[in-house]
C-alpha atoms as a printed R data frame, in Angstrom:
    type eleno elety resid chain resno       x      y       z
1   ATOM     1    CA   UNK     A     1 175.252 41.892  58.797
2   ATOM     2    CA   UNK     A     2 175.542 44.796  61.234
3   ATOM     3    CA   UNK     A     3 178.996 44.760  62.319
4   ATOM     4    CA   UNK     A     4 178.926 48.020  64.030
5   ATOM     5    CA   UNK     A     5 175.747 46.963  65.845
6   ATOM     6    CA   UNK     A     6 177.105 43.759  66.511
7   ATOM     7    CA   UNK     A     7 179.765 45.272  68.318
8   ATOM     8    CA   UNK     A     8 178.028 47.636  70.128
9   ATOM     9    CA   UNK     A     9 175.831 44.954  71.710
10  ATOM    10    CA   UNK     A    10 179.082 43.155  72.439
11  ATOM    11    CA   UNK     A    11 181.256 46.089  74.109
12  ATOM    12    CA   UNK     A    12 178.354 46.737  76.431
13  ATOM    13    CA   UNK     A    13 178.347 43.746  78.337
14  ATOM    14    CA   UNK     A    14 181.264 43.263  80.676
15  ATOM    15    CA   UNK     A    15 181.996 39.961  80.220
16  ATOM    16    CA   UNK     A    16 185.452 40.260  82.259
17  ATOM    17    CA   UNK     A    17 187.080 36.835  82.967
18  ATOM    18    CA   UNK     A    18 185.975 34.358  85.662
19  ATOM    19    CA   UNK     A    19 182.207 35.728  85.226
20  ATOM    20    CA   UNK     A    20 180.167 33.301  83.626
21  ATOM    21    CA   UNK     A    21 176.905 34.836  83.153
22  ATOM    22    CA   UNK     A    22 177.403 37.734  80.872
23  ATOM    23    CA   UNK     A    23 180.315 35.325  78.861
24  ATOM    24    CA   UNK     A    24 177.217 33.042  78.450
25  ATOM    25    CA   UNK     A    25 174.834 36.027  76.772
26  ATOM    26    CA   UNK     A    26 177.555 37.689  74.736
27  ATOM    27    CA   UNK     A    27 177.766 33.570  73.269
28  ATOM    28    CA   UNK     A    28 173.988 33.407  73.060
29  ATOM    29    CA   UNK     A    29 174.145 36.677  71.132
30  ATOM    30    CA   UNK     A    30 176.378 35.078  68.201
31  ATOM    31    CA   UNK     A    31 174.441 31.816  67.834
32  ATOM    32    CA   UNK     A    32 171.135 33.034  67.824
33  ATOM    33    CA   UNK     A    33 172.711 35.659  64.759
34  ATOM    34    CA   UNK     A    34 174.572 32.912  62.916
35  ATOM    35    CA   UNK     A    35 171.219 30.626  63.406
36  ATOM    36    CA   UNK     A    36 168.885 33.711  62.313
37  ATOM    37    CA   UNK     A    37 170.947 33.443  58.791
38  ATOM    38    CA   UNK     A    38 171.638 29.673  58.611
39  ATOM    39    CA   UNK     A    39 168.987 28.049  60.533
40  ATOM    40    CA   UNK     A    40 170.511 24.554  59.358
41  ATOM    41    CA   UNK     A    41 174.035 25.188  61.339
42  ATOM    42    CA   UNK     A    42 174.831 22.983  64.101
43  ATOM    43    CA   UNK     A    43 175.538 24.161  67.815
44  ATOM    44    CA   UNK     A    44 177.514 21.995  70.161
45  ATOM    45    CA   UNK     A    45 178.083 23.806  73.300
46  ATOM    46    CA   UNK     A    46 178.346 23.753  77.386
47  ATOM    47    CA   UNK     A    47 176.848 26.822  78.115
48  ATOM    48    CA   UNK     A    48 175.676 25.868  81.764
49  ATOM    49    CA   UNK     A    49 179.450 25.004  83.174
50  ATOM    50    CA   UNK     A    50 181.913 27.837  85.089
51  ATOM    51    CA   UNK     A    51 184.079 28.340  81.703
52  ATOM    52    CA   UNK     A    52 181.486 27.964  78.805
53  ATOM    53    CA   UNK     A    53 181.852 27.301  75.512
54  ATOM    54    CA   UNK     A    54 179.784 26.579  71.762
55  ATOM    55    CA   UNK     A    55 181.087 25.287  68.549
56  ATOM    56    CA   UNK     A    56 179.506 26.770  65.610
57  ATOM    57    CA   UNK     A    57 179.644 24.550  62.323
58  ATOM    58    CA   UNK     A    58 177.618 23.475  59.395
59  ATOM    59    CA   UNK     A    59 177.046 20.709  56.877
60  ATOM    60    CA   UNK     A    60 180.210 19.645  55.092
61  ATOM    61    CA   UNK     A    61 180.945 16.613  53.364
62  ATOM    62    CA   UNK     A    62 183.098 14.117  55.742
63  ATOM    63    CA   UNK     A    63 186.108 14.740  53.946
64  ATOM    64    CA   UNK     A    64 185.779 18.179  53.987
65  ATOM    65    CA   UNK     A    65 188.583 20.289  56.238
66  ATOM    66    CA   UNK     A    66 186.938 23.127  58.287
67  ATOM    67    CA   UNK     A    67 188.353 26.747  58.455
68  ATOM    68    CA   UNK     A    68 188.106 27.370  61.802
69  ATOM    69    CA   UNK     A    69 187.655 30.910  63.858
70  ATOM    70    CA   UNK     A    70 188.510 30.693  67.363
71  ATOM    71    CA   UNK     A    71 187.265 33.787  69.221
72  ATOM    72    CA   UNK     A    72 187.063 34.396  72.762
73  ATOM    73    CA   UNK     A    73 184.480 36.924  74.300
74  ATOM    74    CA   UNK     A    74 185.741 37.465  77.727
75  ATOM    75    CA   UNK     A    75 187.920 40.480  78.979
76  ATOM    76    CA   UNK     A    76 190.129 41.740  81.372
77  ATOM    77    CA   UNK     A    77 188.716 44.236  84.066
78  ATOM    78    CA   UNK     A    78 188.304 47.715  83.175
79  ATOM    79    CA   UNK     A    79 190.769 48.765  86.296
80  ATOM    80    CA   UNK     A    80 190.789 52.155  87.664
81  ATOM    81    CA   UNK     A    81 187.782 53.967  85.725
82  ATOM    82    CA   UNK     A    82 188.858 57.826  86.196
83  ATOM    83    CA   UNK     A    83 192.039 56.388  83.974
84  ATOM    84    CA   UNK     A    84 189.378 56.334  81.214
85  ATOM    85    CA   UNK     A    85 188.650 59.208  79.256
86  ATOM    86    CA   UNK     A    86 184.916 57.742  77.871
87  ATOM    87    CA   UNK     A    87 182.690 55.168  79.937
88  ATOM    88    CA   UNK     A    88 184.250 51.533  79.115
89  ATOM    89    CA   UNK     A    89 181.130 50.420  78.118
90  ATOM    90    CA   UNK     A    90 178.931 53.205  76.192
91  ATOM    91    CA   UNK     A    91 180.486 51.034  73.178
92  ATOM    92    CA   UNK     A    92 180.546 54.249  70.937
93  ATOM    93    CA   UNK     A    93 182.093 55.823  67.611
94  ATOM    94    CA   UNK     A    94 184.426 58.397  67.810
95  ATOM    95    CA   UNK     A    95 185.215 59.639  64.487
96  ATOM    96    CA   UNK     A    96 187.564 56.546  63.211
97  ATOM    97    CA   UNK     A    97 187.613 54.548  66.389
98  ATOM    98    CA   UNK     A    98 185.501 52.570  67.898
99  ATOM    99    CA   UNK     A    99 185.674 52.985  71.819
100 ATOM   100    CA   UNK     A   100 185.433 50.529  74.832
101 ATOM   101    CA   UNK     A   101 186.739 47.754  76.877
102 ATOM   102    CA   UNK     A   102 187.172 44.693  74.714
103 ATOM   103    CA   UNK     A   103 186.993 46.473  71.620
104 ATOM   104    CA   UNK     A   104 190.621 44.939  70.246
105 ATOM   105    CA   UNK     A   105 191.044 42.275  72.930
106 ATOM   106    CA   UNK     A   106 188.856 40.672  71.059
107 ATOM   107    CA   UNK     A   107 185.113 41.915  70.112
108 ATOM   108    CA   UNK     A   108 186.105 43.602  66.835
109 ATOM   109    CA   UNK     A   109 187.803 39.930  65.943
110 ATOM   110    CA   UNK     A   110 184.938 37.929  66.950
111 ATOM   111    CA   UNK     A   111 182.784 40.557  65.103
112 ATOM   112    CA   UNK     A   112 184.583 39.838  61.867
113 ATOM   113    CA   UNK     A   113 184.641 36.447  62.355
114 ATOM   114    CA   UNK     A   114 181.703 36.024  62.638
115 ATOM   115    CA   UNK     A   115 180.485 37.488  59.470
116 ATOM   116    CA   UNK     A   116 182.893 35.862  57.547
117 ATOM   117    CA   UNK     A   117 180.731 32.471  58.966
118 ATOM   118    CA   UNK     A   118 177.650 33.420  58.593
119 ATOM   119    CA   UNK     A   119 178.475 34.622  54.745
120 ATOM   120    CA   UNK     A   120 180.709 30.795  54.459
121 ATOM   121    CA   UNK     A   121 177.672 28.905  55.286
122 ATOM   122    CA   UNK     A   122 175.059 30.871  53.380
123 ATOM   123    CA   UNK     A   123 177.585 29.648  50.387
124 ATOM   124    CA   UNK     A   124 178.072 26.106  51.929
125 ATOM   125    CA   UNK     A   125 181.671 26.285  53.029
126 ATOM   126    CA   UNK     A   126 182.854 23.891  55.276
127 ATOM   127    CA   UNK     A   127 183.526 26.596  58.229
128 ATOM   128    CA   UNK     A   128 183.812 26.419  62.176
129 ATOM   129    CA   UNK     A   129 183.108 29.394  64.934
130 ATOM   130    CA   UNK     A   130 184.380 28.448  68.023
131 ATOM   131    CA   UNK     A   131 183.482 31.268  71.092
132 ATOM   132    CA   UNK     A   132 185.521 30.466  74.226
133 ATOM   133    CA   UNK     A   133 185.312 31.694  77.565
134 ATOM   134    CA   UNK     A   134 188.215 32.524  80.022
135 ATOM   135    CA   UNK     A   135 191.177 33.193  77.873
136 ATOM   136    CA   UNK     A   136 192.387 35.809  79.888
137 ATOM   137    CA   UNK     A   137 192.687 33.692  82.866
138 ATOM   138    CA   UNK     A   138 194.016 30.410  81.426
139 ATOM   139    CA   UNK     A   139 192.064 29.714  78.107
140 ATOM   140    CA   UNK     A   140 189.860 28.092  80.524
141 ATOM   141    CA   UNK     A   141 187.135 27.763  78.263
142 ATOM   142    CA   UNK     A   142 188.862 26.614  75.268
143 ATOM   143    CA   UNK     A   143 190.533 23.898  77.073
144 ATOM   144    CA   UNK     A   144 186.931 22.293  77.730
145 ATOM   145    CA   UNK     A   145 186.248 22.905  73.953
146 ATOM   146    CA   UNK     A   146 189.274 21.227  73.148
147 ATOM   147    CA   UNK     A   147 187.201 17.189  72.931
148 ATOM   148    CA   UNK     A   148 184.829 18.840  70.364
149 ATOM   149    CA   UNK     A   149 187.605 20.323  67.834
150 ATOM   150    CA   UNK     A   150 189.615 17.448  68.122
151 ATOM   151    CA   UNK     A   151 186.371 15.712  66.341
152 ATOM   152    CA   UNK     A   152 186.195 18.125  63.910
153 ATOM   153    CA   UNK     A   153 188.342 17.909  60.531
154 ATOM   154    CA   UNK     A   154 190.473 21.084  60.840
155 ATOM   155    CA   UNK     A   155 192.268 22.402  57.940
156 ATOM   156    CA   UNK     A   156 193.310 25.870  59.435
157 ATOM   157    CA   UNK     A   157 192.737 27.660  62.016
158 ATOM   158    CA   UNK     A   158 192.654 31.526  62.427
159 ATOM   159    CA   UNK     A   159 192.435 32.901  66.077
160 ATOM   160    CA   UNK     A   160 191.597 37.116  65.563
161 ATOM   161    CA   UNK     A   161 193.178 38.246  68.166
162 ATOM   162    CA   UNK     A   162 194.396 42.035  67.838
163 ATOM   163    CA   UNK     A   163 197.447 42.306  65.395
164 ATOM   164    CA   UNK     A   164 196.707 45.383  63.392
165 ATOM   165    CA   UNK     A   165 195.815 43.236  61.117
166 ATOM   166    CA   UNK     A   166 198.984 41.339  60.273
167 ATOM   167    CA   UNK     A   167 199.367 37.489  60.050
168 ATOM   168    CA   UNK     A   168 201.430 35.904  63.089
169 ATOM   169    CA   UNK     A   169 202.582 32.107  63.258
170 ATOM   170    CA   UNK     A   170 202.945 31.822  66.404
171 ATOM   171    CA   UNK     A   171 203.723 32.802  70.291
172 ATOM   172    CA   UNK     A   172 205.523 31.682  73.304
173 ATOM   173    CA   UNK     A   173 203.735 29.619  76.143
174 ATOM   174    CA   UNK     A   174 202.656 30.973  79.143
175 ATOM   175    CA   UNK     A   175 203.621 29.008  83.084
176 ATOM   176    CA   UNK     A   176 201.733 30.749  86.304
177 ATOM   177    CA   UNK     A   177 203.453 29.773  88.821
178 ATOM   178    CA   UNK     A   178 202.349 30.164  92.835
179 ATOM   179    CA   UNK     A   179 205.402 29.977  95.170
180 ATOM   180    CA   UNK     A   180 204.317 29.344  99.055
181 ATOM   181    CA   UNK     A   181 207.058 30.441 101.483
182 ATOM   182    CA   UNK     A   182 206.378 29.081 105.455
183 ATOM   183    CA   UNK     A   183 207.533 31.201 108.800
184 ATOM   184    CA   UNK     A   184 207.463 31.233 112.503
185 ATOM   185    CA   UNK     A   185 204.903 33.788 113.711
186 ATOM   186    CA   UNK     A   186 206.644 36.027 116.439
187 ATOM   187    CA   UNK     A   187 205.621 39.582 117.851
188 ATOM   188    CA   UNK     A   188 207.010 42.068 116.005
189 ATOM   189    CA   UNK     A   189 209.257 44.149 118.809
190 ATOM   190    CA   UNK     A   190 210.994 40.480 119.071
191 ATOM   191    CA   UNK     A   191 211.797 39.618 115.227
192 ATOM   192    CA   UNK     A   192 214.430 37.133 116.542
193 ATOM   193    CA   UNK     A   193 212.247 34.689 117.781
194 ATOM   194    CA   UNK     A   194 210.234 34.275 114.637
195 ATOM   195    CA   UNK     A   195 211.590 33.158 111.187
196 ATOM   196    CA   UNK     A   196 210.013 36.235 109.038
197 ATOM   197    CA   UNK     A   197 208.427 34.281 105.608
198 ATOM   198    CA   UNK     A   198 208.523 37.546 103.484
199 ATOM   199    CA   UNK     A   199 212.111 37.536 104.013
200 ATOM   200    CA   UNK     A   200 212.726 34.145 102.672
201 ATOM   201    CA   UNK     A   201 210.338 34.655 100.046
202 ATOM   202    CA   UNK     A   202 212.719 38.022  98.768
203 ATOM   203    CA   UNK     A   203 216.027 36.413  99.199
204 ATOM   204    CA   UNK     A   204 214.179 33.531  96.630
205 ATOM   205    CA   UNK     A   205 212.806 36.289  94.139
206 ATOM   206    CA   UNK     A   206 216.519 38.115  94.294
207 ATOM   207    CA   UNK     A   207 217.931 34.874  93.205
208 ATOM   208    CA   UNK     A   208 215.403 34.125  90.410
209 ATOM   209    CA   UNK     A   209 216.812 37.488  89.042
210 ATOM   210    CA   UNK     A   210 220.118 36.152  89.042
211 ATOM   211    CA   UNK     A   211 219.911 32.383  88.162
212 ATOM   212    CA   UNK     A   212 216.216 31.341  86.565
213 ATOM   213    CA   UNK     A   213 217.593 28.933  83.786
214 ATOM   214    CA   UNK     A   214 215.826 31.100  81.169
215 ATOM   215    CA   UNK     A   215 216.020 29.744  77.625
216 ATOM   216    CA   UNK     A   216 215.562 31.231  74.128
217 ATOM   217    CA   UNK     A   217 214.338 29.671  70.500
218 ATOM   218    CA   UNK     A   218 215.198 31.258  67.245
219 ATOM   219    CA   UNK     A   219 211.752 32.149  66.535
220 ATOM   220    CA   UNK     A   220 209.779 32.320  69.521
221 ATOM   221    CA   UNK     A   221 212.441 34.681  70.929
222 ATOM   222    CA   UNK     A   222 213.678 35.203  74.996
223 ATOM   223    CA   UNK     A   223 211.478 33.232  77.597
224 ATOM   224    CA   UNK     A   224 210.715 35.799  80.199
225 ATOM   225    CA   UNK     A   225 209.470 36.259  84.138
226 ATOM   226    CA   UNK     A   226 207.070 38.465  85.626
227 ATOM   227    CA   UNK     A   227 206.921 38.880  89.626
228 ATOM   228    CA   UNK     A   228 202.670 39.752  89.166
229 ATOM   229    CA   UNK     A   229 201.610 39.292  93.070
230 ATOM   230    CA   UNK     A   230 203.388 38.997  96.603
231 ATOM   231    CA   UNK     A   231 201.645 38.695 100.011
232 ATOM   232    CA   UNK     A   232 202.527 37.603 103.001
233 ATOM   233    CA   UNK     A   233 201.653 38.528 106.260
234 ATOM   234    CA   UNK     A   234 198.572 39.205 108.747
235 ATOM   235    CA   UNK     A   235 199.974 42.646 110.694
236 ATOM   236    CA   UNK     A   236 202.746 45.047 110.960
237 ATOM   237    CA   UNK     A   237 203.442 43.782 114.595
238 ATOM   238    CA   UNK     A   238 203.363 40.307 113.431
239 ATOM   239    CA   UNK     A   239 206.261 38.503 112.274
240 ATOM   240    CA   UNK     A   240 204.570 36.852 109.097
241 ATOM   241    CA   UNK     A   241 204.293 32.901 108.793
242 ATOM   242    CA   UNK     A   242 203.791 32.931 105.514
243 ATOM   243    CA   UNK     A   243 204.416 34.590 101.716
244 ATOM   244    CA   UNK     A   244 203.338 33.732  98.491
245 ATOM   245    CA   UNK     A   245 204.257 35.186  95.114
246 ATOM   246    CA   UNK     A   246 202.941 34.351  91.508
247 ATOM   247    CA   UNK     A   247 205.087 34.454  88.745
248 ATOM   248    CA   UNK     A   248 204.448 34.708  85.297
249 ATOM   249    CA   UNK     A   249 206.627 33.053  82.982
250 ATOM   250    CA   UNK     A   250 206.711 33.374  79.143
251 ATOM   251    CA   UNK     A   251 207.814 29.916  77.815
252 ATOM   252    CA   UNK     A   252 209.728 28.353  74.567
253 ATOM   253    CA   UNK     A   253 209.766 24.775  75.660
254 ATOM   254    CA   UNK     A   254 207.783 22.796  78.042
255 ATOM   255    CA   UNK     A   255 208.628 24.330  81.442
256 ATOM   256    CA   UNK     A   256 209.891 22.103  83.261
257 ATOM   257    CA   UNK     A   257 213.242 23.979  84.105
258 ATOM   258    CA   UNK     A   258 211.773 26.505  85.271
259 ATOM   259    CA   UNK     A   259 209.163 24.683  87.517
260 ATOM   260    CA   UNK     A   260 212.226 22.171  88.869
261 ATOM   261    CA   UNK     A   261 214.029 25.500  89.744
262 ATOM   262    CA   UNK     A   262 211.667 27.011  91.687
263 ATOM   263    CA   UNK     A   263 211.069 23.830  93.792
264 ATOM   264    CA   UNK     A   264 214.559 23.112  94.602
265 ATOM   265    CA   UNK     A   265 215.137 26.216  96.771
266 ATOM   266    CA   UNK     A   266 215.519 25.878 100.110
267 ATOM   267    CA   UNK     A   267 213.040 28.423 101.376
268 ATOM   268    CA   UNK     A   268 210.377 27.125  99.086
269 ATOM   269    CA   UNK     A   269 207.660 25.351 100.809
270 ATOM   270    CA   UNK     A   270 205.621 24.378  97.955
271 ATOM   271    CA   UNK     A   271 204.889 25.407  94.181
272 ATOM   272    CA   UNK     A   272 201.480 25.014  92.253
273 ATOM   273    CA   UNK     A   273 200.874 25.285  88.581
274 ATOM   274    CA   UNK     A   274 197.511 27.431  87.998
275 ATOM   275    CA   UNK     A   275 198.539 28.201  84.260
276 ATOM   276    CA   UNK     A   276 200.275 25.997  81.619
277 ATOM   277    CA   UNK     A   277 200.155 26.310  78.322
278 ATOM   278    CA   UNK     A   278 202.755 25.342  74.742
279 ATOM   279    CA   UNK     A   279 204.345 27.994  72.277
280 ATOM   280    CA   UNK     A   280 203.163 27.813  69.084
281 ATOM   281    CA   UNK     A   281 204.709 27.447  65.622
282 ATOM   282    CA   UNK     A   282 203.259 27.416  62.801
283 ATOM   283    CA   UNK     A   283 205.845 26.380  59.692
284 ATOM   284    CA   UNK     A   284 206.182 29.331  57.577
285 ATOM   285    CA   UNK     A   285 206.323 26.988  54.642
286 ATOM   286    CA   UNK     A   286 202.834 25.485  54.566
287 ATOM   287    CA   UNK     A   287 201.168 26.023  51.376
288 ATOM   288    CA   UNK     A   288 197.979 27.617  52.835
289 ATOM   289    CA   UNK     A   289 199.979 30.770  53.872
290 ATOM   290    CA   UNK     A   290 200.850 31.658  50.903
291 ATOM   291    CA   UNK     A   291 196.908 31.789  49.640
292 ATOM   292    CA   UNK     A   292 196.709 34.331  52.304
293 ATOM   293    CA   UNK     A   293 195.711 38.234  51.452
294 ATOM   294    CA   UNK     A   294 198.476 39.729  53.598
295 ATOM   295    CA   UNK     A   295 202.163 38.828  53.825
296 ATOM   296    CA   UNK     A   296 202.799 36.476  57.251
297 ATOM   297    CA   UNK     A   297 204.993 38.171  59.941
298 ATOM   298    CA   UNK     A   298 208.274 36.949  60.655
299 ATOM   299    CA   UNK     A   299 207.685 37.224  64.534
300 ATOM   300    CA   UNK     A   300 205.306 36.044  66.520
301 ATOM   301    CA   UNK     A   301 203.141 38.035  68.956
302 ATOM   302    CA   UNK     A   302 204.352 38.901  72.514
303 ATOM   303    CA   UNK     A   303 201.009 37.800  74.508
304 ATOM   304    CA   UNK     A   304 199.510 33.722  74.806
305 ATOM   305    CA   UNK     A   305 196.215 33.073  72.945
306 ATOM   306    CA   UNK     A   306 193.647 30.074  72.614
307 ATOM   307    CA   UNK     A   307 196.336 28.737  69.914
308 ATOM   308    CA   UNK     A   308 198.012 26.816  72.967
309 ATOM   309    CA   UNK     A   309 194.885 24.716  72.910
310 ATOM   310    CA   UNK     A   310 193.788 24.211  69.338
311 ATOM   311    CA   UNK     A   311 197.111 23.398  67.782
312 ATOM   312    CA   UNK     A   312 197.058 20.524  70.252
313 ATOM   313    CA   UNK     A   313 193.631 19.849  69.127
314 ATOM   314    CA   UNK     A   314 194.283 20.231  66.034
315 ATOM   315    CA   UNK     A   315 198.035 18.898  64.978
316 ATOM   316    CA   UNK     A   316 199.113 19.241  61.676
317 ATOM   317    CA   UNK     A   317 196.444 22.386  60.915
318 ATOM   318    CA   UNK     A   318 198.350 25.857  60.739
319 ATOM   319    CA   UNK     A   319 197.429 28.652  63.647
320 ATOM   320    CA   UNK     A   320 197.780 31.754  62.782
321 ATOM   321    CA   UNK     A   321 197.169 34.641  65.188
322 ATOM   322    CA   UNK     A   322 195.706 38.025  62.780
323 ATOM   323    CA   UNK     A   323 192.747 40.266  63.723
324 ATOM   324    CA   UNK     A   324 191.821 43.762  63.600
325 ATOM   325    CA   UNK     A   325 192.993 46.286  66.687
326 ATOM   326    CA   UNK     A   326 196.356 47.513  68.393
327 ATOM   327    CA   UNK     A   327 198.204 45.256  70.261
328 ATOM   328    CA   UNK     A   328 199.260 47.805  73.155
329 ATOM   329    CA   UNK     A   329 195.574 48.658  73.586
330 ATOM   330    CA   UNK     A   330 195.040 45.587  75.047
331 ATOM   331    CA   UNK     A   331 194.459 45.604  78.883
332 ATOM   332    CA   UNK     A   332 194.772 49.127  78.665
333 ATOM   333    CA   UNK     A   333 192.711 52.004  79.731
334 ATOM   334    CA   UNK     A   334 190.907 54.281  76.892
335 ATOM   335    CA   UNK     A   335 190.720 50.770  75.208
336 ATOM   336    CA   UNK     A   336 189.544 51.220  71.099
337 ATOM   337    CA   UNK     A   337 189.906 49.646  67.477
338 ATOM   338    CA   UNK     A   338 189.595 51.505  64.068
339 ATOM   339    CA   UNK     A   339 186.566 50.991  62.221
340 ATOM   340    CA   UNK     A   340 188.478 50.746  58.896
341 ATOM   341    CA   UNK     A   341 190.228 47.924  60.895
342 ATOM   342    CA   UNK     A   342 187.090 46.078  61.556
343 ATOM   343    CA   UNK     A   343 186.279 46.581  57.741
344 ATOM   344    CA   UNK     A   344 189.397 45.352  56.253
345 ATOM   345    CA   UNK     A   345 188.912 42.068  58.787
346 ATOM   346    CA   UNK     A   346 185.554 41.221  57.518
347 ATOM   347    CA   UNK     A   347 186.711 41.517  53.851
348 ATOM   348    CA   UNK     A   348 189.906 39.672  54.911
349 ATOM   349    CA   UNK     A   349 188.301 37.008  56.406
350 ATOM   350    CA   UNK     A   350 185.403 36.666  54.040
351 ATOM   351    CA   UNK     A   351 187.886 35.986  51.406
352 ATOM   352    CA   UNK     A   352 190.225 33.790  52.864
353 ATOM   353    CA   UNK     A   353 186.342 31.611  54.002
354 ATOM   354    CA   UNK     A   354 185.221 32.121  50.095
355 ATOM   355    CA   UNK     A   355 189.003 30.517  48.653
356 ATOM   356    CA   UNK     A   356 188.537 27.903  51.323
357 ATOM   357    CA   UNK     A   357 187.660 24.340  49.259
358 ATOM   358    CA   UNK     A   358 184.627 22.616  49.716
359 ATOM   359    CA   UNK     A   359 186.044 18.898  49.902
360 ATOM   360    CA   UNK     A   360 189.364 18.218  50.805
């Protein structure tokens, strides 16, 4: 397979988040490859809906556990271009690296996951491919995949998200929360008469610094907070009615602290959940680890992944978060992944899928 071509074709569509269309080709794009080598491999799939999906698998005996890839193919936005140094998407080699948006976050993963597939089947290995949609935003996509791996027999699952190529067991959960704050609209040369919405909404935020019950787990680490977005208001001669922040929290349990706290302030209006997703763990001890090429990681990685989803789908399988690219590239401008990176995946991965037993 041509991985470098493979990822060129994939790093020159912008399939940022929330934008079904391109998501939909860069998925066509992998199962019409994996079909071209294994015509007899199965594709179940919503590739019509807002947050599409496919499930890539082949014949396998009904005892058989699956190896599954989970790969997502959507990215963030490029942001401000002149921050770039090379066009996002010329999807080019620059001596060692491999340059554009998407390239670690997660095309170079999906690339090597995808020949690792193709070369399981060709040698009847019971394998899976999922390709999500809308990770970035939610794991919106892999949330409506989440019926169809549920049916499958998992046995492992590896998600290639960028690690440099080191085995991770796990992260924290992610909880998006959007806090409404209400006011009395007033002119703005007569504050008195209004009740000023921003205002309530800061003297809320300056006591989240103070007293968010924040917890912490052994392995999962610190939960954390993020004030991402604040508006409020219509003018500057306007007293503003209303505010609204979104806060991003990093999670080690279920959330529920955190989402009672915000909704028993007084200035709080109302609270909405728009993201909510479970840590993972994966236990250290289970034998399959230990078949692994690499040594496993002792922490987990900082960002969320599909994993929230799948583990769910798929209790009792390990996760494991380990793909080729640098984790601080992601979401970053000048955005790139080594080649030998890429290479070292696919032979990763292509072992791991050849060790993998045929029947359970």
């Amino acid at each position: 397979m041509d991985s470098l071509g493979l990822l060129s074709e994939l790093v020159a569509l912008d399939t940022v988040s929330g934008e079904a269309a391109p998501q939909r080709r860069a998925m066509d794009s992998i199962v019409s490859l994996v079909l071209s080598r294994a015509p007899q491999a199965k594709v179940e799939s919503d590739l019509t809906g807002n947050h599409p999906w496919a499930l890539i698998t082949n014949e396998a005996a009904p005892s058989a556990a699956r190896l599954l890839f989970a790969c997502h193919v959507d990215t963030v936005p490029v942001g401000t271009v002149s921050d770039w140094e090379f066009d996002p998407y010329a999807a080019q080699v620059d001596g060692e690296l491999f340059l554009g948006r998407g390239t670690s976050d997660m095309k170079a993963g999906l690339v090597a996951a995808t020949a690792a597939v193709v070369d399981a089947f060709e040698r009847g290995v019971p394998v899976a491919l999922l390709l999500t949609s809308d990770e970035e935003i939610g794991s919106l996509g892999a949330v409506r995949s989440a019926d169809a791996v549920a049916n499958l027999e998992v046995g492992a699952v590896i998600v290639p998200e960028a690690t440099g190529n080191r085995i991770n067991l796990g992260h924290r959960g992610a909880l998006w929360l959007e806090v409404s704050v209400k006011g009395k609209a007033a002119h703005g040369s007569t504050p008195q008469r209004g009740t000023n919405a921003v205002l309530k909404l800061l003297d809320v935020v300056d006591r989240a610094r103070r007293e968010l019950p924040l917890s912490s787990d052994a392995f999962l680490g610190a939960e954390t907070w993020n004030l991402g977005l604040v508006g409020g208001g219509s003018a500057p001669n306007i007293v503003p009615d209303n505010a609204r922040a979104v806060i991003d929290h990093r999670t080690v349990g279920d959330g529920a602290d955190l989402l009672a706290w915000w909704r028993a302030q007084p200035e709080v209006d109302s609270v909405e959940t728009s993201i909510h997703l479970g840590g993972v763990r994966t236990d250290a001890s289970d034998p399959w680890l230990a078949t692994l090429p690499i040594p496993v990681a002792t922490e987990p990685v900082s960002y969320f992944t599909d994993a929230s989803v799948l583990a769910a789908a798929a209790p009792g399988a390990p996760v494991v978060i380990w793909g080729p690219g640098t984790p601080s590239l992601m979401h970053a401008a000048n955005e790139s992944v080594k080649v030998s990176e890429l290479n070292d995946a696919i032979a990763a991965y292509g072992a791991v899928a050849a060790a993998w037993p045929t029947v359970d």
